[in-house]
C-alpha positions as CSV (number, residue, x, y, z in Angstrom):
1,X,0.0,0.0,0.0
2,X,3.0,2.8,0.8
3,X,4.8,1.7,-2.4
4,X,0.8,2.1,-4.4
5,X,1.4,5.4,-2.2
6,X,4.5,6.4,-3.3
7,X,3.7,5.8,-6.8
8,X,0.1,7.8,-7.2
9,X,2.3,10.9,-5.7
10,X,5.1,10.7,-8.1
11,X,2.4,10.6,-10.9
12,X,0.6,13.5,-9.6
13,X,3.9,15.3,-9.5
14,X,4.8,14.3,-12.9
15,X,1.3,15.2,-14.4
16,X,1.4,18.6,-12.8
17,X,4.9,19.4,-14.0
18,X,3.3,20.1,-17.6
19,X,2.2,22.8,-16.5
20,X,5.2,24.0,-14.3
21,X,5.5,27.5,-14.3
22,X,9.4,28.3,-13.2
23,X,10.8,31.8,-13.3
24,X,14.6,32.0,-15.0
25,X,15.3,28.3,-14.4
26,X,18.0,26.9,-12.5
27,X,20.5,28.3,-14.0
28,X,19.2,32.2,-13.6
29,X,18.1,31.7,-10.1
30,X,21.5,30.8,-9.0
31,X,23.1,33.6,-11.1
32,X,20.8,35.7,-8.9
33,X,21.9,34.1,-5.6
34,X,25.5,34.1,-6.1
35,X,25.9,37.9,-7.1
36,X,23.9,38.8,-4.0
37,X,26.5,36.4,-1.9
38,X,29.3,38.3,-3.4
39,X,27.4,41.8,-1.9
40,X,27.1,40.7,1.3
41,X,28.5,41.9,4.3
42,X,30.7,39.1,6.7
43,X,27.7,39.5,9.3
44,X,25.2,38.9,6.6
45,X,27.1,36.0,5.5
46,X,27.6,34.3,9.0
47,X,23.9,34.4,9.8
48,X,23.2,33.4,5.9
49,X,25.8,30.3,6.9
50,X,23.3,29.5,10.0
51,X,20.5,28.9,7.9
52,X,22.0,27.5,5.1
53,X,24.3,24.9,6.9
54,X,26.4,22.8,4.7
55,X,24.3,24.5,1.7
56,X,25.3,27.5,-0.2
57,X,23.4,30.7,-1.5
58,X,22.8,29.2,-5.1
59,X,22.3,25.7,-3.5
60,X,18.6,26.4,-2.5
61,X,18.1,29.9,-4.8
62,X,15.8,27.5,-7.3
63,X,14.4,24.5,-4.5
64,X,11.2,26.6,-4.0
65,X,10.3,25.8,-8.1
66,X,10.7,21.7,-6.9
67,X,8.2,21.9,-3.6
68,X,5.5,23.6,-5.2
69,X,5.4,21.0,-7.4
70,X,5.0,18.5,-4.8
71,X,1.7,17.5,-3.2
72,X,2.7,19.8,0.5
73,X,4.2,22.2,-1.7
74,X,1.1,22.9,-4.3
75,X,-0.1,25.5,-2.2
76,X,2.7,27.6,-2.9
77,X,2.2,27.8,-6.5
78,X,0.7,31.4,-6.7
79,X,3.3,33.1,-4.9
80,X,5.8,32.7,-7.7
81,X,3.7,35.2,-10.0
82,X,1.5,38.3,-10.2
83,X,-1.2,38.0,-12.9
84,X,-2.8,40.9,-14.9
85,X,-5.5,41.1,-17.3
86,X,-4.5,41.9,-21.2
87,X,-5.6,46.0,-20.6
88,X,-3.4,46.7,-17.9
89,X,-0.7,49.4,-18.1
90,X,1.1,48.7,-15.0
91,X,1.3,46.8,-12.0
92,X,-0.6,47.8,-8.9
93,X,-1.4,45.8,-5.9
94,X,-5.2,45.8,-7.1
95,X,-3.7,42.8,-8.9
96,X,-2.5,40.8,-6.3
97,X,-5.6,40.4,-4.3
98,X,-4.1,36.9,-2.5
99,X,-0.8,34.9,-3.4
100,X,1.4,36.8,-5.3
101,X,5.1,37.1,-5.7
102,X,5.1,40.9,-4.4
103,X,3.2,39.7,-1.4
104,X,5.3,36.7,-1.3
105,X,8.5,39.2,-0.6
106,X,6.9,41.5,1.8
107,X,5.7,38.2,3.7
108,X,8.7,36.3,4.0
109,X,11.1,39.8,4.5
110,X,9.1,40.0,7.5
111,X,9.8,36.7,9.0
112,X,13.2,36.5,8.1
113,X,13.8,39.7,10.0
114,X,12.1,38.1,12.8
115,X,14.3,35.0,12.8
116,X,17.3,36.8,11.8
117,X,18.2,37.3,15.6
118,X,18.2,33.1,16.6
119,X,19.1,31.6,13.3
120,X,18.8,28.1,12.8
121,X,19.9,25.2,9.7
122,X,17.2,25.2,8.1
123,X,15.8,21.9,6.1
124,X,15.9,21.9,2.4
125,X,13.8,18.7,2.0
126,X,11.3,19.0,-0.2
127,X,9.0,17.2,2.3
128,X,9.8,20.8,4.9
129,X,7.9,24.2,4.2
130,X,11.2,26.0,3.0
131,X,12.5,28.2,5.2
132,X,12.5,32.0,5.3
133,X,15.5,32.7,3.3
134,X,14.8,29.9,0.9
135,X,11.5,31.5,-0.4
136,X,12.5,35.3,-0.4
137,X,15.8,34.3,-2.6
138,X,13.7,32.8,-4.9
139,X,10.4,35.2,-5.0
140,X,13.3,38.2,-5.7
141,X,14.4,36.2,-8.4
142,X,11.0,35.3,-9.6
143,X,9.6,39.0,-9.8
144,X,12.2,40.2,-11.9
145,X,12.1,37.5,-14.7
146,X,9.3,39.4,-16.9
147,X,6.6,37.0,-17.7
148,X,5.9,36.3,-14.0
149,X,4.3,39.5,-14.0
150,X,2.0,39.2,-17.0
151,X,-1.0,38.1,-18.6
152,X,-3.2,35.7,-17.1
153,X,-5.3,34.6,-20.1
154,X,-1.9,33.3,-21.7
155,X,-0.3,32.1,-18.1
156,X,2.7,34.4,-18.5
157,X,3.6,33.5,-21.7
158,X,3.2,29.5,-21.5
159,X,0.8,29.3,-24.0
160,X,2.2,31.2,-26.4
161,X,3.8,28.6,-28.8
162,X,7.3,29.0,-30.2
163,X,9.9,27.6,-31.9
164,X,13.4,28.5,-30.4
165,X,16.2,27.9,-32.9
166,X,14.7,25.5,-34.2
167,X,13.5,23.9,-30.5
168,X,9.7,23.4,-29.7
169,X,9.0,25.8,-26.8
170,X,7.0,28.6,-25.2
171,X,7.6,31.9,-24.7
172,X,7.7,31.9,-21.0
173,X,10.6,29.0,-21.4
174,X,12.5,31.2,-23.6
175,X,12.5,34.0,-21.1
176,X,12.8,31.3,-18.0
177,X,16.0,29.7,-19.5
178,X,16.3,29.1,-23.2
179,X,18.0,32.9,-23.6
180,X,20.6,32.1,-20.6
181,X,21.6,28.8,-21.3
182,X,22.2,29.9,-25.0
183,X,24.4,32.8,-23.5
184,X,25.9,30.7,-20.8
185,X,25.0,27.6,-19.4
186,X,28.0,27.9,-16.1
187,X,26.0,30.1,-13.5
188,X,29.4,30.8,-11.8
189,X,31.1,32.4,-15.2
190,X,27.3,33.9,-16.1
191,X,27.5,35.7,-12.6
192,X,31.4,36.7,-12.9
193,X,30.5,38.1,-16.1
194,X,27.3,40.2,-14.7
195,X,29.6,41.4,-12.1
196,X,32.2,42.9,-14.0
197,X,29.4,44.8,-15.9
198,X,28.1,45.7,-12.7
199,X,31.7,47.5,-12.0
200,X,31.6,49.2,-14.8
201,X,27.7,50.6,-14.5
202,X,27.7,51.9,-10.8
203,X,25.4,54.8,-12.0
204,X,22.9,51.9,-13.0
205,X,23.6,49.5,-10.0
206,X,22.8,52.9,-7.6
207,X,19.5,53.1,-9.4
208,X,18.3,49.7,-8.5
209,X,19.3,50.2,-5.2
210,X,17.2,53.5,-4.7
211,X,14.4,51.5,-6.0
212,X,13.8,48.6,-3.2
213,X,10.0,48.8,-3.3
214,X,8.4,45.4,-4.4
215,X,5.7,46.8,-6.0
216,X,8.5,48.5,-8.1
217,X,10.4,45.5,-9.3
218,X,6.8,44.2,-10.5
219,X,5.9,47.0,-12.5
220,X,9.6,47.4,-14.4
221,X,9.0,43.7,-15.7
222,X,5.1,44.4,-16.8
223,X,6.8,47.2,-18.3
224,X,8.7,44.4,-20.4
225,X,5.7,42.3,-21.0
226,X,4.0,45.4,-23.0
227,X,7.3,47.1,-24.6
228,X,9.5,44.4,-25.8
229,X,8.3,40.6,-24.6
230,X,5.6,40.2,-27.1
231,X,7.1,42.5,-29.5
232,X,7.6,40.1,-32.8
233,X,8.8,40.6,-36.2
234,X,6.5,40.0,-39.8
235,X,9.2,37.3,-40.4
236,X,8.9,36.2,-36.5
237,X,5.3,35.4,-37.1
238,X,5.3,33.8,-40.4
239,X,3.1,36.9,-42.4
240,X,3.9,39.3,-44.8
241,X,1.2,42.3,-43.7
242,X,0.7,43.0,-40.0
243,X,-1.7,45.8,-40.6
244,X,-4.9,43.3,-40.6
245,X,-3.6,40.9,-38.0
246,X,-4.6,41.6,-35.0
247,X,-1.8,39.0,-33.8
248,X,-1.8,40.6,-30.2
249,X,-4.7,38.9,-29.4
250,X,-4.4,35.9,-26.9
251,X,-6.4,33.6,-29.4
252,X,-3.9,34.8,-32.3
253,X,-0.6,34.2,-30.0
254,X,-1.8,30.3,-29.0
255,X,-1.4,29.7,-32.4
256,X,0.8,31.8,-34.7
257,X,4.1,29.9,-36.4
258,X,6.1,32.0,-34.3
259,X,9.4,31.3,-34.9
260,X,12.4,32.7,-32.7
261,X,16.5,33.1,-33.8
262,X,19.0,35.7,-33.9
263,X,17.1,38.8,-33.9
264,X,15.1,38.3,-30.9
265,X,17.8,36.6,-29.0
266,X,20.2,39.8,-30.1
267,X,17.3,42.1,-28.7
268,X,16.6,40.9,-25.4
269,X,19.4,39.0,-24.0
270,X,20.5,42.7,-22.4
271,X,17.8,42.8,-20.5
272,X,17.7,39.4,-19.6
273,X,21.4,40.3,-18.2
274,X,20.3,43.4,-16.6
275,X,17.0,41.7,-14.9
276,X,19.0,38.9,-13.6
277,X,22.1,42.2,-12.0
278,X,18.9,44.0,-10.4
279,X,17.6,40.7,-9.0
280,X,21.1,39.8,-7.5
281,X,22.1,43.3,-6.6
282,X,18.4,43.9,-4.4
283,X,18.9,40.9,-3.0
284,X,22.0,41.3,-1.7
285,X,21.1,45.1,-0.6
286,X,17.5,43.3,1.2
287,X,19.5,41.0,2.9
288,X,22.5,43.2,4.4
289,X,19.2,45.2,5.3
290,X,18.2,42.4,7.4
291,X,21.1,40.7,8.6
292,X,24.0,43.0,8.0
293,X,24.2,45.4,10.6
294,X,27.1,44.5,12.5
């Protein structure tokens, strides 16, 4: 009966990953964690080393994708994303009426700065709740990767059919990982290389920092979603005249021959790269704000 058990659970898990909503994959969320280790201070760092135990900062940056995929974990699903109808023009928190990823930050900021003071190891089975630091890591991450703050009719981007040099994907995949692992598939290098930009662009790295609102980091990435995300080329979409297309609509994008190489990769790979230097530079600044102070 446990091993009947056992196996009905993996299948459930299995079934559900088909629809798996991730934000930047593995690879991005680590890039993420590791440039926001290399900003902390030694405090933040020893208490970080409390929680994480024999673990590291880009260990457990992408476990939270794993446990809400898991029957305990399901509940957590929302809190990775913020969804908006097709005629918004920004993010506001009238969109986030429960779960949500901006809610998700404010929560867990809070109860990391209550257990920051008596830190303990915490458990990174997938069986455990994850712990404070484990989700906020993550949910920073999450809320800068565009399509987890856009349309709900298309879930972020997931229905939106693409092929990616040639690969069978989605949009939301493309933006997730297919861009990064295409640019550089080593998270260590990818982050050594975002931190020598972010040497030679403090002017831009003090902007992020001034800006350490949530709500803020939502709205720059819906501002992707409607400026640049979506934004295909006539040879993109497989037509010759746009002008009576109305290819924007949901029911157009589930099904258009879109078709994804150099041009689109060249486009938005910068700001890929800078979404994944403000994620890791926030995070780093959040956490010092919590557990820094010497």
């Amino acid at each position: 009966m446990r091993n009947l058990v056992s196996l009905l659970v993996v299948l459930c898990i299995l079934l559900h990953d088909v629809d798996k909503i991730n934000a930047w994959g593995e690879e991005g969320h680590k890039i993420i964690a590791q440039i926001a280790w290399d900003r902390l201070t030694n405090n933040a760092q020893n208490i970080a080393d409390d929680f994480l135990g024999s673990d590291t900062l880009p260990d457990i940056a992408p476990l939270p994708d794993d446990y809400d995929h898991t029957s305990q974990g399901k509940w957590s699903e929302p809190c990775h994303f913020c969804n908006l109808p097709r005629d918004a023009t920004n993010f506001t928190m009238d969109y986030c009426p429960g779960f949500c990823v901006v809610k998700s930050i404010q929560n867990y900021t809070k109860i990391l700065t209550s257990e920051e003071s008596n830190p303990f190891q915490c458990d990174y089975d997938l069986g455990v709740e994850p712990c404070a630091l484990e989700f906020l890591v993550h949910y920073v991450g999450d809320v800068h990767q565009p399509l987890h703050v856009a349309y709900e009719d298309d879930r972020g981007g997931n229905d939106v059919k693409v092929s990616f040099y040639g690969e069978d994907t989605n949009l939301h995949a493309v933006w997730d990982d297919k861009m990064i692992q295409r640019w550089n598939t080593d998270f260590s290098s990818a982050a050594t290389e975002l931190e020598d930009m972010i040497e030679n662009e403090p002017a831009l790295v003090k902007q992020y920092i001034s800006r350490m609102n949530p709500i803020t980091w939502a709205d720059e990435s819906f501002a992707y979603v409607l400026s640049t995300c979506y934004n295909f080329t006539d040879a993109e979409i497989g037509v010759q005249d746009m002008d009576d297309l109305a290819y924007e609509s949901v029911a157009f994008a589930k099904k258009a021959p879109i078709s994804l190489g150099d041009a689109y990769y060249d486009r938005n790979l910068p700001i890929v790269k800078q979404r994944l230097i403000a994620a890791g530079v926030r995070l780093g600044e959040l956490l010092n704000t919590i557990m820094g102070p010497n």
